[in-house]
mmJSON file of the N, C-alpha and C atoms, coordinates in Angstrom:
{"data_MODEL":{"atom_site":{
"group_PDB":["ATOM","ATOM","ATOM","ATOM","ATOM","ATOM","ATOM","ATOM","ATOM","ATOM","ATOM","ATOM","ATOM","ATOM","ATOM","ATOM","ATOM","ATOM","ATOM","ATOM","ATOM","ATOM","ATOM","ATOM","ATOM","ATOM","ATOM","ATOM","ATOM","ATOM","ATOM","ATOM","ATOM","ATOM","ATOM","ATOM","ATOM","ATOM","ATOM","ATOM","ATOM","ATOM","ATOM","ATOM","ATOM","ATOM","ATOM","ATOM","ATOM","ATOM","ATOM","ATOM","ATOM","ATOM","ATOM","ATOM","ATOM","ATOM","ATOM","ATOM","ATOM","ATOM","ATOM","ATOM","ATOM","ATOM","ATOM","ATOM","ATOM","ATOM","ATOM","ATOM","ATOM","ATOM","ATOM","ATOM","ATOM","ATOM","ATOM","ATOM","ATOM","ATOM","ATOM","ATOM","ATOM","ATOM","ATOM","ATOM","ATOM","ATOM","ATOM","ATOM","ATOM","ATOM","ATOM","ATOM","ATOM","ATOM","ATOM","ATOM","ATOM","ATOM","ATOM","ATOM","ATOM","ATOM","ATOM","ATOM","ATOM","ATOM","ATOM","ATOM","ATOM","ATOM","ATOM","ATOM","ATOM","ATOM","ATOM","ATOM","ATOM","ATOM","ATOM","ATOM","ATOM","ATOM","ATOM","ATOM","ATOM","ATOM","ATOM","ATOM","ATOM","ATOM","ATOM","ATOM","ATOM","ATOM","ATOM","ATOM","ATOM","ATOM","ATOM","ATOM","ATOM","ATOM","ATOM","ATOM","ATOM","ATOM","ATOM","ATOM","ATOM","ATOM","ATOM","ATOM","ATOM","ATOM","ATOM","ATOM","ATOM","ATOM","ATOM","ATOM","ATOM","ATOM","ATOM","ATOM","ATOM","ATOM","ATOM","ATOM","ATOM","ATOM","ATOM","ATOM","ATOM","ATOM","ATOM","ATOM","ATOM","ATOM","ATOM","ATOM","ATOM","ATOM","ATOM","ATOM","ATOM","ATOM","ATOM","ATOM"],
"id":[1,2,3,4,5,6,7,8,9,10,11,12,13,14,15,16,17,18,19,20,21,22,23,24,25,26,27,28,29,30,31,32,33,34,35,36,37,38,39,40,41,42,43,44,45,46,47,48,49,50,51,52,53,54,55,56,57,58,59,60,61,62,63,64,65,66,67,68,69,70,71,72,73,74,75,76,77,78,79,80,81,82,83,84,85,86,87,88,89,90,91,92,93,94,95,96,97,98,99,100,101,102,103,104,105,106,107,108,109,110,111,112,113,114,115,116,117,118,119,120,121,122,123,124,125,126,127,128,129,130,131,132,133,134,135,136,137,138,139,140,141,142,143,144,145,146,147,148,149,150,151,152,153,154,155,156,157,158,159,160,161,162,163,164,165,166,167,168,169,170,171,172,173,174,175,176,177,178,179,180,181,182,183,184,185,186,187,188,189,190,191,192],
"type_symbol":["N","C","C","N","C","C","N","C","C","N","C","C","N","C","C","N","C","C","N","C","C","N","C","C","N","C","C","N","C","C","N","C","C","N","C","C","N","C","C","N","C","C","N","C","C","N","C","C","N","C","C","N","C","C","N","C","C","N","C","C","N","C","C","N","C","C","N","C","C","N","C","C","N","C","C","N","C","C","N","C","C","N","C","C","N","C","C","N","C","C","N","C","C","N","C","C","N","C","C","N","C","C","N","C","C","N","C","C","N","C","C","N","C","C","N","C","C","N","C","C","N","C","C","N","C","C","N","C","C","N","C","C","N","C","C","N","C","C","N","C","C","N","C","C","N","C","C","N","C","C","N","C","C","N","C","C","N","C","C","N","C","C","N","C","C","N","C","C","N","C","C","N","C","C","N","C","C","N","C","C","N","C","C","N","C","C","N","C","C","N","C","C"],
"label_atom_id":["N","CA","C","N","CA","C","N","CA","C","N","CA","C","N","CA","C","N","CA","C","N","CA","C","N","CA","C","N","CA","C","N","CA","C","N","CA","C","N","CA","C","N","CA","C","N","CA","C","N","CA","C","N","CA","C","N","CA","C","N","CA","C","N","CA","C","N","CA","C","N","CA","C","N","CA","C","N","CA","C","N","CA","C","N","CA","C","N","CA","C","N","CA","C","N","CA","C","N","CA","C","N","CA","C","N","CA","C","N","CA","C","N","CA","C","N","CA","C","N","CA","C","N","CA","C","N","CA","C","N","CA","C","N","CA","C","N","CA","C","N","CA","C","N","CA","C","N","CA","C","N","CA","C","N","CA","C","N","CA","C","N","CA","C","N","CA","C","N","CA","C","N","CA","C","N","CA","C","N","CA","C","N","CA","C","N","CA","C","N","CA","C","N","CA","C","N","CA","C","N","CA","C","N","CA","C","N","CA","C","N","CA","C","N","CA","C","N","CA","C","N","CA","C"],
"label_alt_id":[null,null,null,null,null,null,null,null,null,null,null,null,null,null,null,null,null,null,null,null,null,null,null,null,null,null,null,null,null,null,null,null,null,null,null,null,null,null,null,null,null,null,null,null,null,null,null,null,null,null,null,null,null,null,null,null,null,null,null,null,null,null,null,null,null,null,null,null,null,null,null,null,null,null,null,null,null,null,null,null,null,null,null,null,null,null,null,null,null,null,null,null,null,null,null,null,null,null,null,null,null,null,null,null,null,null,null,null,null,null,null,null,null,null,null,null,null,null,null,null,null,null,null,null,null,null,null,null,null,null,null,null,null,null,null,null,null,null,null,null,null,null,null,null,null,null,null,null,null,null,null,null,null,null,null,null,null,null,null,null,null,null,null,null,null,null,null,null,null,null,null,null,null,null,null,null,null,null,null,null,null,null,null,null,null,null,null,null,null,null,null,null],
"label_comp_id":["UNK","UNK","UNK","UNK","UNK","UNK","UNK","UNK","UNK","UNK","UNK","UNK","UNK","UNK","UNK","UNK","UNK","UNK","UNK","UNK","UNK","UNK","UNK","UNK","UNK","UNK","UNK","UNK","UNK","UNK","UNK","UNK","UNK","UNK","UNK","UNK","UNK","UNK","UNK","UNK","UNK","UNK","UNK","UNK","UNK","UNK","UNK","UNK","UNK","UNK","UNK","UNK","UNK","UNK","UNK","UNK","UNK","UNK","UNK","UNK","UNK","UNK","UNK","UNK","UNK","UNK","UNK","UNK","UNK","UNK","UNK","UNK","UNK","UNK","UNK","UNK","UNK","UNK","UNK","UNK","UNK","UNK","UNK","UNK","UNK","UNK","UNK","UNK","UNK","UNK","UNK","UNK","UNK","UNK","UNK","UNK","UNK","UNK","UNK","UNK","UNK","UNK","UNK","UNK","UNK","UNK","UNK","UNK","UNK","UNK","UNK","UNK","UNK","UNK","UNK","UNK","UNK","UNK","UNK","UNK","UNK","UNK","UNK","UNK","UNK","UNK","UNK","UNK","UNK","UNK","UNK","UNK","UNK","UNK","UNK","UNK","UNK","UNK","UNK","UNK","UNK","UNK","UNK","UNK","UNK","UNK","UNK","UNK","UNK","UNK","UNK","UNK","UNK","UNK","UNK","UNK","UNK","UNK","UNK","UNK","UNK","UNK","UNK","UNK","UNK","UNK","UNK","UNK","UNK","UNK","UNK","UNK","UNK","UNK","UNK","UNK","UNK","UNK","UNK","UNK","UNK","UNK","UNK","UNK","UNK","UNK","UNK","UNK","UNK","UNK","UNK","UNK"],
"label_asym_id":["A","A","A","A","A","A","A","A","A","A","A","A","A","A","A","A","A","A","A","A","A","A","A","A","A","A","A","A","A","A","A","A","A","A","A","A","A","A","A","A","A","A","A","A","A","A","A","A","A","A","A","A","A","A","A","A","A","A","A","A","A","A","A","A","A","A","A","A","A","A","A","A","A","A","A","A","A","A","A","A","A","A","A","A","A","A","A","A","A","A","A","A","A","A","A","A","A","A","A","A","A","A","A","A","A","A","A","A","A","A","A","A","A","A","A","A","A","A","A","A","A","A","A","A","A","A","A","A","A","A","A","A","A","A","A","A","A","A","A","A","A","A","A","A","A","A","A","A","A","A","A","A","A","A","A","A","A","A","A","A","A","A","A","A","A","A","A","A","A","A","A","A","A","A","A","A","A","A","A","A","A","A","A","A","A","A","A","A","A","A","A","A"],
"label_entity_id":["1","1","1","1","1","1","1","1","1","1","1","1","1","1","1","1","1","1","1","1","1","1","1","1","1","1","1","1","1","1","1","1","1","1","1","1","1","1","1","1","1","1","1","1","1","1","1","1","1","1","1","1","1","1","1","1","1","1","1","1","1","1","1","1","1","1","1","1","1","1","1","1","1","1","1","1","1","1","1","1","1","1","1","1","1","1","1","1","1","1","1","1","1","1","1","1","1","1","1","1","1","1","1","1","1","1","1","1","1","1","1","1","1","1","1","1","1","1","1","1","1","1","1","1","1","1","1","1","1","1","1","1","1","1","1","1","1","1","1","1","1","1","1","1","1","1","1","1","1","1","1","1","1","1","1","1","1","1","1","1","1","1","1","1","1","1","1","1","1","1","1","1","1","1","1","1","1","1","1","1","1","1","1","1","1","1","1","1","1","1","1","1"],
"label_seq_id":[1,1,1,2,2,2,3,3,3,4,4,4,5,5,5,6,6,6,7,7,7,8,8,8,9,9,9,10,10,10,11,11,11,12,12,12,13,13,13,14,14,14,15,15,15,16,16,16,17,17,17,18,18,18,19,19,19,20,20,20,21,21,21,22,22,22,23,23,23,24,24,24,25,25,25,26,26,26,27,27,27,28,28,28,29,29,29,30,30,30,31,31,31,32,32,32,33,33,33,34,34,34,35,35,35,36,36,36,37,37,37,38,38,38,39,39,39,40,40,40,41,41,41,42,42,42,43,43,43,44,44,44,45,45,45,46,46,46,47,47,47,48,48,48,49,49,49,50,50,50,51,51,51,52,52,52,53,53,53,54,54,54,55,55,55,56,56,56,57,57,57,58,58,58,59,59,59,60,60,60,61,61,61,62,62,62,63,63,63,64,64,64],
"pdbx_PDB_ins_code":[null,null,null,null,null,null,null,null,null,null,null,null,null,null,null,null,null,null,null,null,null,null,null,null,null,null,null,null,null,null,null,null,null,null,null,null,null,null,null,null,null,null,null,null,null,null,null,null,null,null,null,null,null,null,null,null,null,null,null,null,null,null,null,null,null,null,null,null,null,null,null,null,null,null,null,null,null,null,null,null,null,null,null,null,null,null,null,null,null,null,null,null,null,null,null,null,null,null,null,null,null,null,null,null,null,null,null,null,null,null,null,null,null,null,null,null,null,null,null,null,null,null,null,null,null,null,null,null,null,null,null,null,null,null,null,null,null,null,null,null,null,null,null,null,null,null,null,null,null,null,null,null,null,null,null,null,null,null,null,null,null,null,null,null,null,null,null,null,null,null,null,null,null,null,null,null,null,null,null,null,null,null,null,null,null,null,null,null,null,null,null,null],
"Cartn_x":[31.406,30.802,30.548,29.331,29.386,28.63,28.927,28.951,27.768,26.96,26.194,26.31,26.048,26.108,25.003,24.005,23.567,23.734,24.022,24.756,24.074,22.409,21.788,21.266,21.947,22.039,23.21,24.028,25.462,25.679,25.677,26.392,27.893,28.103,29.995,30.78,30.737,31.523,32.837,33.089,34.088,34.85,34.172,34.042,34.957,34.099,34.05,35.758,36.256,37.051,38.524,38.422,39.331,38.804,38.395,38.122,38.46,38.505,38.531,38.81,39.764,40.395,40.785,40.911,40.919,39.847,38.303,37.448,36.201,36.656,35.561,36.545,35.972,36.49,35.441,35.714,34.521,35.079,33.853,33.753,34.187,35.384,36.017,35.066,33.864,32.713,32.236,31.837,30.339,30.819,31.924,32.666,31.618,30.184,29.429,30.408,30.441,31.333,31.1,32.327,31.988,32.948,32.023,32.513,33.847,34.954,36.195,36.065,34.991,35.331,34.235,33.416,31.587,32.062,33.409,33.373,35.038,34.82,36.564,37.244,38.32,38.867,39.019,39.027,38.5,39.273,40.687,41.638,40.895,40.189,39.281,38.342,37.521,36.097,36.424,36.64,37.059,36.917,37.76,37.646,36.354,35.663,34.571,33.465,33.101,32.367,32.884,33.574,33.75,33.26,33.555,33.006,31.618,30.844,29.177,28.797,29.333,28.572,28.931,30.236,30.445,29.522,29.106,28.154,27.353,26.997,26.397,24.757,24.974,23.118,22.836,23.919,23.494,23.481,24.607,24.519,24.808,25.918,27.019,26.121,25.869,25.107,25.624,25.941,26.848,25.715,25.88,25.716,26.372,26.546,27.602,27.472],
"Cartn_y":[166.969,167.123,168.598,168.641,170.277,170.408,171.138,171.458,172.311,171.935,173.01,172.922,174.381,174.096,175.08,174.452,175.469,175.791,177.267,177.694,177.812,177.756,178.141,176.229,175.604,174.092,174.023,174.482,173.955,174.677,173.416,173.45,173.747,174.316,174.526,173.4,172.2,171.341,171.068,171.574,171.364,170.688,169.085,168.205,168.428,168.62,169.247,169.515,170.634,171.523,170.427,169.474,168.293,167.553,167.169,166.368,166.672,167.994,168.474,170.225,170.811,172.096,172.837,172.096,172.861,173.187,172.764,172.862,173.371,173.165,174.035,174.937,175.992,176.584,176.957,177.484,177.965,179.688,180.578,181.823,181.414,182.747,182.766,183.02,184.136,184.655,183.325,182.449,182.099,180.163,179.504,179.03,178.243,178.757,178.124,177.823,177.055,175.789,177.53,177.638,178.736,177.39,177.484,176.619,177.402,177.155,177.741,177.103,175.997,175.565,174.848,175.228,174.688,173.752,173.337,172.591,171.971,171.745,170.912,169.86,169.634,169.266,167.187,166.665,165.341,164.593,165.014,164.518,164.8,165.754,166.168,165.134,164.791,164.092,163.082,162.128,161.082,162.31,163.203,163.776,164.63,165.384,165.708,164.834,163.597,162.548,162.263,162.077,161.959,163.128,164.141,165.428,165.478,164.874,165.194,164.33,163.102,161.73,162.022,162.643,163.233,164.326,165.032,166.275,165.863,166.493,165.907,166.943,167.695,168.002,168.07,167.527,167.133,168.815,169.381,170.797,170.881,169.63,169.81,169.021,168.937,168.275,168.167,167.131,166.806,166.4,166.695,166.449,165.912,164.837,164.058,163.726],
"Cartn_z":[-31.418,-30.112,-29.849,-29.044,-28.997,-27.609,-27.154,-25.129,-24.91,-23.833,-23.402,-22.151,-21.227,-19.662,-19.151,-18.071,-18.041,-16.497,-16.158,-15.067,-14.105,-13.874,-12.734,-12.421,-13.311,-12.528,-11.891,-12.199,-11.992,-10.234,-9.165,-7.738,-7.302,-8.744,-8.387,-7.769,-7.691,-6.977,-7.977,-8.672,-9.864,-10.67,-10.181,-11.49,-12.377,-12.938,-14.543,-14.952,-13.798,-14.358,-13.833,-12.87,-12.408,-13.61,-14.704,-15.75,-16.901,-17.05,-18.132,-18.004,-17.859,-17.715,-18.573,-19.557,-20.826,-21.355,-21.352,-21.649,-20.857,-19.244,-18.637,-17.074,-16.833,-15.349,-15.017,-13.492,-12.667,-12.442,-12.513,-11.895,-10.333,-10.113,-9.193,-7.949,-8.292,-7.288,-6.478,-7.403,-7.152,-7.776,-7.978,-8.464,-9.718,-9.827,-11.232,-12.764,-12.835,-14.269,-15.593,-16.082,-17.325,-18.781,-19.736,-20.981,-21.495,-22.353,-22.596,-23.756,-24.145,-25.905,-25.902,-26.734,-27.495,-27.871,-28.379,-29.5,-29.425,-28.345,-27.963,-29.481,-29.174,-30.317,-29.873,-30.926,-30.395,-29.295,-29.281,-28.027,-26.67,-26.068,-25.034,-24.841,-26.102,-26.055,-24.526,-24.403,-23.513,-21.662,-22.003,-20.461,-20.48,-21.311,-21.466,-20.987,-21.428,-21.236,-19.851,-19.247,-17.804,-17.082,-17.765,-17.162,-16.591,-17.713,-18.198,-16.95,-17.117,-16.362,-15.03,-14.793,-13.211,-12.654,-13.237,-13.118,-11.941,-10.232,-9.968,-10.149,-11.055,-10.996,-12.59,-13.4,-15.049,-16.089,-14.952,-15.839,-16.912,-17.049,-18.973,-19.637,-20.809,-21.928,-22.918,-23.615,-24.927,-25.995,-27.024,-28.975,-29.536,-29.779,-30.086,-31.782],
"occupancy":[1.0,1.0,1.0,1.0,1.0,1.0,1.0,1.0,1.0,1.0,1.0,1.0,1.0,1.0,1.0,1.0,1.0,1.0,1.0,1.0,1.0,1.0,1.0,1.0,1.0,1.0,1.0,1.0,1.0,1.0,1.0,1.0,1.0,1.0,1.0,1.0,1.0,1.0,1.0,1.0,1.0,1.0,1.0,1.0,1.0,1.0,1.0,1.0,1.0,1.0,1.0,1.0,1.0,1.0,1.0,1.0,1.0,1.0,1.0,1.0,1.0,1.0,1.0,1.0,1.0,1.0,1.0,1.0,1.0,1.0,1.0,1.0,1.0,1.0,1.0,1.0,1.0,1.0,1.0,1.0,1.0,1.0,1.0,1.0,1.0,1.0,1.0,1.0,1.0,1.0,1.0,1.0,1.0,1.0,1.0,1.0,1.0,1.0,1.0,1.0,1.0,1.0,1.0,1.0,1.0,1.0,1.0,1.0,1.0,1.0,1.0,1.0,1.0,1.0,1.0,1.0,1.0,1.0,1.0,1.0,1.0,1.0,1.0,1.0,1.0,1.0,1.0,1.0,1.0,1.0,1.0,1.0,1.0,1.0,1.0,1.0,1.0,1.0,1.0,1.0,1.0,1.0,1.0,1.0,1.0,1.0,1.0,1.0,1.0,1.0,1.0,1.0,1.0,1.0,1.0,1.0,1.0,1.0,1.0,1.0,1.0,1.0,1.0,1.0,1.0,1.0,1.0,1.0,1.0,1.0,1.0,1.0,1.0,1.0,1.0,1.0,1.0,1.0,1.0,1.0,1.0,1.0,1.0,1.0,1.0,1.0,1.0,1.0,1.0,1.0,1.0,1.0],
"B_iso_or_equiv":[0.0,0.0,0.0,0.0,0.0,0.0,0.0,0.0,0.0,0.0,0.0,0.0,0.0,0.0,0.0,0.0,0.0,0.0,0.0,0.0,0.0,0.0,0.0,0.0,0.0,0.0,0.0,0.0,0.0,0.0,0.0,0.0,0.0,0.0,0.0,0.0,0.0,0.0,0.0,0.0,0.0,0.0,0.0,0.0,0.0,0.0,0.0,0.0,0.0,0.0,0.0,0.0,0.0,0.0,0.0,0.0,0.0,0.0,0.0,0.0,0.0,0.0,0.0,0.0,0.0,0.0,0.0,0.0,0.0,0.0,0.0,0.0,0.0,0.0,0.0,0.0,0.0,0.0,0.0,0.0,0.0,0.0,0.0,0.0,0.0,0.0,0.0,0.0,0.0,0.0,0.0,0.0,0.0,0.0,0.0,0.0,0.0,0.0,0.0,0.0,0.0,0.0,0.0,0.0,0.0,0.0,0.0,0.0,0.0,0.0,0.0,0.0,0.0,0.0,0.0,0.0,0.0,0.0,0.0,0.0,0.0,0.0,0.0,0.0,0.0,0.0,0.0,0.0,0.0,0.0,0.0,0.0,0.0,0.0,0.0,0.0,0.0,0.0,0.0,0.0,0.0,0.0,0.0,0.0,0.0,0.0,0.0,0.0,0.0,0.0,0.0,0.0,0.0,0.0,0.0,0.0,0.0,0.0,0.0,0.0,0.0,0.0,0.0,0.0,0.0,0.0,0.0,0.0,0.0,0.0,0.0,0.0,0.0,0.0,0.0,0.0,0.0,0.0,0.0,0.0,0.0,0.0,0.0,0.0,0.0,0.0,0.0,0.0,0.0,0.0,0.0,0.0],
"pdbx_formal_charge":[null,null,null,null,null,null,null,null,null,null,null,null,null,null,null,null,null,null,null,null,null,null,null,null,null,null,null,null,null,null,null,null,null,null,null,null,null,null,null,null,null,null,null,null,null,null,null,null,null,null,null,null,null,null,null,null,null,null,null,null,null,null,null,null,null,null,null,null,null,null,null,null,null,null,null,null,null,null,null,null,null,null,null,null,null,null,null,null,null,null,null,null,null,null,null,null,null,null,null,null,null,null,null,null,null,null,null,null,null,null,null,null,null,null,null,null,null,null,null,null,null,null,null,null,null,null,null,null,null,null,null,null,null,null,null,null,null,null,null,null,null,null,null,null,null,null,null,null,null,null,null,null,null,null,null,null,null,null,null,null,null,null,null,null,null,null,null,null,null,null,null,null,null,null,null,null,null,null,null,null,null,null,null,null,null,null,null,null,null,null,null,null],
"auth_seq_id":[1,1,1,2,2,2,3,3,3,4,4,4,5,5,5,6,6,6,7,7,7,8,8,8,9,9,9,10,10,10,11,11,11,12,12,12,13,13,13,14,14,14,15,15,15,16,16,16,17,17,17,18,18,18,19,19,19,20,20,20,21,21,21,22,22,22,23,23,23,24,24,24,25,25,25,26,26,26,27,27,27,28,28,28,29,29,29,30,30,30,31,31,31,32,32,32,33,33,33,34,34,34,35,35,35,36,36,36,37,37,37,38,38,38,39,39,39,40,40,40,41,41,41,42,42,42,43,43,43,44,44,44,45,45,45,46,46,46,47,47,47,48,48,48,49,49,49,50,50,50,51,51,51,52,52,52,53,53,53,54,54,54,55,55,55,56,56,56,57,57,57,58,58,58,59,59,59,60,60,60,61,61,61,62,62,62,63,63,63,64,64,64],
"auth_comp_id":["UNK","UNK","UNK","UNK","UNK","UNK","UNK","UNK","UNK","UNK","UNK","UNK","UNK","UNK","UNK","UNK","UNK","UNK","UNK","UNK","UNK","UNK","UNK","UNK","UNK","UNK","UNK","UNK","UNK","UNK","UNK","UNK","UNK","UNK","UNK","UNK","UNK","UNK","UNK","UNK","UNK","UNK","UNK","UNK","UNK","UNK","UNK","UNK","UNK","UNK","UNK","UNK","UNK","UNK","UNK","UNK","UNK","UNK","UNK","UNK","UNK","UNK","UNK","UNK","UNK","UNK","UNK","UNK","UNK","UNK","UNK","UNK","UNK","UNK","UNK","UNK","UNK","UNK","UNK","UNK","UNK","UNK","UNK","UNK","UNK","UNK","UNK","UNK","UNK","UNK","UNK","UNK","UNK","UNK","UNK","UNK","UNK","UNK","UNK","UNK","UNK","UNK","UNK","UNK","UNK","UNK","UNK","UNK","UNK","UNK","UNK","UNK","UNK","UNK","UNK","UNK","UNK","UNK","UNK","UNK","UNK","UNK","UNK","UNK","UNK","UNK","UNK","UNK","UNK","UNK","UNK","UNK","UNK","UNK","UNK","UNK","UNK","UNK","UNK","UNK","UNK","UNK","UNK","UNK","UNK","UNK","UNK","UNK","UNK","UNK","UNK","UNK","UNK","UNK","UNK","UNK","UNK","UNK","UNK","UNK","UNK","UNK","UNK","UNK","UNK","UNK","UNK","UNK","UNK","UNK","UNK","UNK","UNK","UNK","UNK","UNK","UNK","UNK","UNK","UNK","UNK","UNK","UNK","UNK","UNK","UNK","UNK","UNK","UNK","UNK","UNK","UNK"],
"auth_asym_id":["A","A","A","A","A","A","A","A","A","A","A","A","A","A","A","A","A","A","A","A","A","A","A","A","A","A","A","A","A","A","A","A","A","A","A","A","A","A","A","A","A","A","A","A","A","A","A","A","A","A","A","A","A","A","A","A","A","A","A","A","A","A","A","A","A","A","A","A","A","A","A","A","A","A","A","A","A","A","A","A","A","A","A","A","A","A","A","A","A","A","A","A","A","A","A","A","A","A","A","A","A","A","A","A","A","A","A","A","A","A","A","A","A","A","A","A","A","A","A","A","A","A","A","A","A","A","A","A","A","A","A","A","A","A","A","A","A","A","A","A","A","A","A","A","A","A","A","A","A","A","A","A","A","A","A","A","A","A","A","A","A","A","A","A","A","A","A","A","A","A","A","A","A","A","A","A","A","A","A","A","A","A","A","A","A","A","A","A","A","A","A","A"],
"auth_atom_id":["N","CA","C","N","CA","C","N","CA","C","N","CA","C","N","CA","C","N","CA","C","N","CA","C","N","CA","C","N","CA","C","N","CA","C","N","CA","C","N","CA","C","N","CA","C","N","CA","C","N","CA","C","N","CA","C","N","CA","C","N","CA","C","N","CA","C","N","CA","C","N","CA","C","N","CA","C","N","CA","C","N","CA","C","N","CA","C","N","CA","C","N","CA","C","N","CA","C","N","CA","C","N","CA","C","N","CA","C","N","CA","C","N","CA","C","N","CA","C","N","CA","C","N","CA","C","N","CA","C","N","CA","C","N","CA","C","N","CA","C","N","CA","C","N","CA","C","N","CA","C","N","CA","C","N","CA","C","N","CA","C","N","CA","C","N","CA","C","N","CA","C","N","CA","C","N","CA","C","N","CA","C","N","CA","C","N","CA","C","N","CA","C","N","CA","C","N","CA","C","N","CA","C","N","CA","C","N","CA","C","N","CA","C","N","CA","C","N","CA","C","N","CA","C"],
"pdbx_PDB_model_num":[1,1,1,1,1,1,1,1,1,1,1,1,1,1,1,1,1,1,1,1,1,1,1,1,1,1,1,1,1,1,1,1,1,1,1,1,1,1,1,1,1,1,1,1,1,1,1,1,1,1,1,1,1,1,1,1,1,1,1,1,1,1,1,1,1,1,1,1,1,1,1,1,1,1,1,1,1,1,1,1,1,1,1,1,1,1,1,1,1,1,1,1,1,1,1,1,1,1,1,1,1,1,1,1,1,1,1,1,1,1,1,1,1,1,1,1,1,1,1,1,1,1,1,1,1,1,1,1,1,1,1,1,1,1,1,1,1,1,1,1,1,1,1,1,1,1,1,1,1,1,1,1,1,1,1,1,1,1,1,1,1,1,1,1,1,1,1,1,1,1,1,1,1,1,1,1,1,1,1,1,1,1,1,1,1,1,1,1,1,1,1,1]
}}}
């Protein structure tokens, strides 16, 4: 699996980082989603994929 995010989609509502914290946080400024692993290790995959599908403006994008 391999992660993309792109940050001038991302509404900061922080999802992502309640789904998956090991793999994504938000800038403290501006709270936009920052990636912490392209390439999470397969125990993640499952909260990742919750991550993506929670997204509410489709910022994370998975390669599976």
């Amino acid at each position: 699996m391999k992660i993309t995010v792109d940050q001038d989609a991302c509404c900061g509502s922080g999802l992502c980082v309640l789904r998956a914290d090991r793999v994504f946080d938000q800038r403290e400024e501006d709270g936009v989603v920052m990636l912490l692993e392209e390439a999470p290790s397969t125990e993640d995959f499952e909260d990742v994929r919750a991550a993506a599908a929670g997204c509410p403006t489709g910022a994370i994008r998975l390669a599976e």
